[in-house]
C-alpha positions in Angstrom: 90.8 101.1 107.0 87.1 100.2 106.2 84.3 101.5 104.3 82.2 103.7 105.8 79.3 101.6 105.7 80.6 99.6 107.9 79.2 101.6 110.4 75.5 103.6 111.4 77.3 107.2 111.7 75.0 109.7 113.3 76.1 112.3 115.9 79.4 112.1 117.3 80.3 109.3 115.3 79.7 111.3 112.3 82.0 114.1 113.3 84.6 111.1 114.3 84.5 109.8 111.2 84.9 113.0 109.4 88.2 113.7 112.0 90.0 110.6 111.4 89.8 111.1 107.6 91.0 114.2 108.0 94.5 112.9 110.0 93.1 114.0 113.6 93.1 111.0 115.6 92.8 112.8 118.9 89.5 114.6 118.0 88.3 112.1 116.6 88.4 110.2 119.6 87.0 112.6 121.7 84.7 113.3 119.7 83.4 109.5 119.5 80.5 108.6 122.1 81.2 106.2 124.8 79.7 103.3 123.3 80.9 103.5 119.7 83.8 100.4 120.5 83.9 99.6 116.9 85.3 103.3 115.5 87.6 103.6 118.7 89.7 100.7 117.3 89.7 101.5 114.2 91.0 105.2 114.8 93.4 103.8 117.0 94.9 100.9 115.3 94.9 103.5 112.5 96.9 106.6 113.9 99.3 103.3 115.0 99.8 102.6 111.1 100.9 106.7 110.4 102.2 107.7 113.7 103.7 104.1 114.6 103.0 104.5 118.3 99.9 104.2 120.3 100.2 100.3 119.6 99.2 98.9 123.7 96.1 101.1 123.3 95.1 99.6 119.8 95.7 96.3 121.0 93.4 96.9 124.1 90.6 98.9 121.5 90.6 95.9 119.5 90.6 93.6 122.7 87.4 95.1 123.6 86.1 94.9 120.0 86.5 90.8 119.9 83.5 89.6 121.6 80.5 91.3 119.7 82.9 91.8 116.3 85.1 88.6 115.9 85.9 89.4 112.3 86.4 93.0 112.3 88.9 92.5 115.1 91.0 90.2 113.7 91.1 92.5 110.2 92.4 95.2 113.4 94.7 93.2 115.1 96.2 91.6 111.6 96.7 95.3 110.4 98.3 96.1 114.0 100.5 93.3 113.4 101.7 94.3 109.3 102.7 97.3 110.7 105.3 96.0 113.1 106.6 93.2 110.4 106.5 96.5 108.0 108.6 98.8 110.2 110.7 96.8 112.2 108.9 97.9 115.2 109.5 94.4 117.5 107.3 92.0 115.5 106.0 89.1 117.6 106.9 85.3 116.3 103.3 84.7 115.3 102.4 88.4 113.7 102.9 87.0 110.4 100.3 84.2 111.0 98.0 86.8 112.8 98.3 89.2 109.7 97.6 86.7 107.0 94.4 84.9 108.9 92.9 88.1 110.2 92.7 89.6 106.4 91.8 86.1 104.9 88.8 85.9 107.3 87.8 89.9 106.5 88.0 88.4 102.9 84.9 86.1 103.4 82.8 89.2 105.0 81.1 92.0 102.8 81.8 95.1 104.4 85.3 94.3 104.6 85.8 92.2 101.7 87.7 94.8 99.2 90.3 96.4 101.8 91.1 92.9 103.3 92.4 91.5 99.4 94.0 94.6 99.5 96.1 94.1 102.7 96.5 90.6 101.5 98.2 92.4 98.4 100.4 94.4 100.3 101.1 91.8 102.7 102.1 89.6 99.3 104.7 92.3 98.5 106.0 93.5 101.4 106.8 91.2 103.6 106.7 87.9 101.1 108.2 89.7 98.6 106.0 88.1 95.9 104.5 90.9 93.4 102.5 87.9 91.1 100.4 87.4 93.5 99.8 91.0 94.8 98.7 92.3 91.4 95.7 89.9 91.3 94.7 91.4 94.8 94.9 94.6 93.7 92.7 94.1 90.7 90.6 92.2 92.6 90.5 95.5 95.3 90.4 97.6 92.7 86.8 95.9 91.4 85.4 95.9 95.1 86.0 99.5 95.1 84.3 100.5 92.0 81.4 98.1 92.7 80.8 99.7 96.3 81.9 103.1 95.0 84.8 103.4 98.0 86.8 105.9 96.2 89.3 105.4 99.3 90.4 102.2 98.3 90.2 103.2 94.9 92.6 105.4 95.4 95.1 102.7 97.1 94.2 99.8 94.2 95.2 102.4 91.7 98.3 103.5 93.7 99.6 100.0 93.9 98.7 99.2 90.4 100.7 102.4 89.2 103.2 101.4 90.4 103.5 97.8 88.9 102.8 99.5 85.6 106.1 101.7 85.6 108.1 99.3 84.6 106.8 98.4 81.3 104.1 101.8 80.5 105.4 104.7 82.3 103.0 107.0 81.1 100.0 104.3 82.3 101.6 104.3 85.6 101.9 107.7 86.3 98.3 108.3 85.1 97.5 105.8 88.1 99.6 107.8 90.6 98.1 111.2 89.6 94.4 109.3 90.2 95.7 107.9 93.6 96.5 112.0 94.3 93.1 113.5 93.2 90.8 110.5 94.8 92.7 111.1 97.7 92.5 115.0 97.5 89.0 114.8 96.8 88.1 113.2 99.8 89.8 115.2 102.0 91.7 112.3 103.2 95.1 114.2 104.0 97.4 112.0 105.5 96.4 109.7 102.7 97.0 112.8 100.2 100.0 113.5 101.3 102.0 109.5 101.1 100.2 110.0 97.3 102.0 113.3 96.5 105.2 111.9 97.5 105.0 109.2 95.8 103.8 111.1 92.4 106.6 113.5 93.0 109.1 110.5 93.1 108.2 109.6 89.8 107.9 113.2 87.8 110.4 114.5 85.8 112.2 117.8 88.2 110.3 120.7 88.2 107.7 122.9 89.8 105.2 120.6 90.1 107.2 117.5 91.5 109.0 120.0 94.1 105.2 121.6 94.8 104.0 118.0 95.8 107.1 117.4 97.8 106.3 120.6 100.1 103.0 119.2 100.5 103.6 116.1 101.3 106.0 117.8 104.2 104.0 120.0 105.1 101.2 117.8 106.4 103.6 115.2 107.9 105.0 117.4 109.8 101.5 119.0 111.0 100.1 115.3 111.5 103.2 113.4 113.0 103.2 111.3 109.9 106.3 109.2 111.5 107.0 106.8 108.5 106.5 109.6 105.7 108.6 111.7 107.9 111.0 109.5 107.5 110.6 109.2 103.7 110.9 112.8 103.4 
């Protein structure tokens, strides 16, 4: 995931953009001219983080990527690599080094400074198992996002924030969840919308509106081949 600034969308790779938001990797895809190297590998290493296959033709996408955008390929290739160390799927002996320098150099760049301390968060906690140091990062996100106005990763800071907050001010945290749900719905970003609505559902009292989210949430897995939140559900 990147801002959208990161890119000069006109044409095709408007419509592309507008796709992939939406969970529809394929059109998006086909919708993207020839020449627009930079969104192919992104779509692709992203449908590889929901769907968890597709990962050969990420790899390649960012392969082609590397010589006119060293940076924003290794920020690819070290999210390609988090999600095999996430999921089990076969991680490779050095995907833990590739994860952690690929985000660390994103850190240093603008366009890609707030979502690489994010990953560097998520990385922290999920795979090091070390929350001190992934609440910083996701404070630190968290004030990229409202300085660059990326609701998007916003919506993740908050998300991630919420749910460090449960613990000790339940009502705080769930506020933070329920924010995560409406940035997300706002946007229109649905697969996005839907790993929120679970989550929010997880934590509401039973009821109509936690059992509404949880139809959701299936609902557009199941439409989007959502493998991981399938899963979940």
């Amino acid at each position: 995931m990147t801002t959208d600034a990161t890119y000069m969308m006109d044409g095709g790779t408007a419509v592309a953009r507008m796709l992939h938001h939406t969970g529809r990797w394929d059109e998006a895809l086909a919708a993207l001219p020839a020449d627009a190297v930079a969104e192919r590998a992104e779509i692709l290493v992203d449908s590889f983080w929901w769907r968890l296959n597709g990962s050969t033709a990420a790899e390649q996408a960012v392969g082609a990527l590397l010589p006119s955008e060293p940076v924003l390929a290794g920020y690819l290739a070290a999210q390609i690599s988090y999600t095999r160390l996430l999921f089990g799927l076969s991680p490779r002996p050095d995907d833990l080094r590739r994860a952690r320098q690929g985000f660390a150099a994103a850190r240093a760049d603008a366009r890609l400074a707030g979502w690489a301390v994010f990953w560097l968060g998520v990385l922290a906690e999920n795979i090091d198992e070390d929350p001190r140091t992934a609440g910083p990062a996701y404070r630190e996100a968290l004030e990229h996002a409202r300085e660059r106005g990326d609701a998007l990763l916003e919506s993740y800071a908050v998300r991630h924030i919420g749910s460090h907050l449960l613990a000790r001010d339940r009502e705080q945290g769930i506020a933070h969840l329920r924010r995560s749900y409406h940035l997300r719905a706002t946007l229109g970003a649905r697969p996005q919308t839907a790993t929120a609505a679970l989550t929010l559902a997880g934590e509401l009292p039973p009821g109509t509106e936690a059992d509404q989210l949880r139809e959701a949430a299936g609902l557009t897995a199941r439409e989007l081949g959502l493998a991981w939140l399938l899963r979940a559900l």
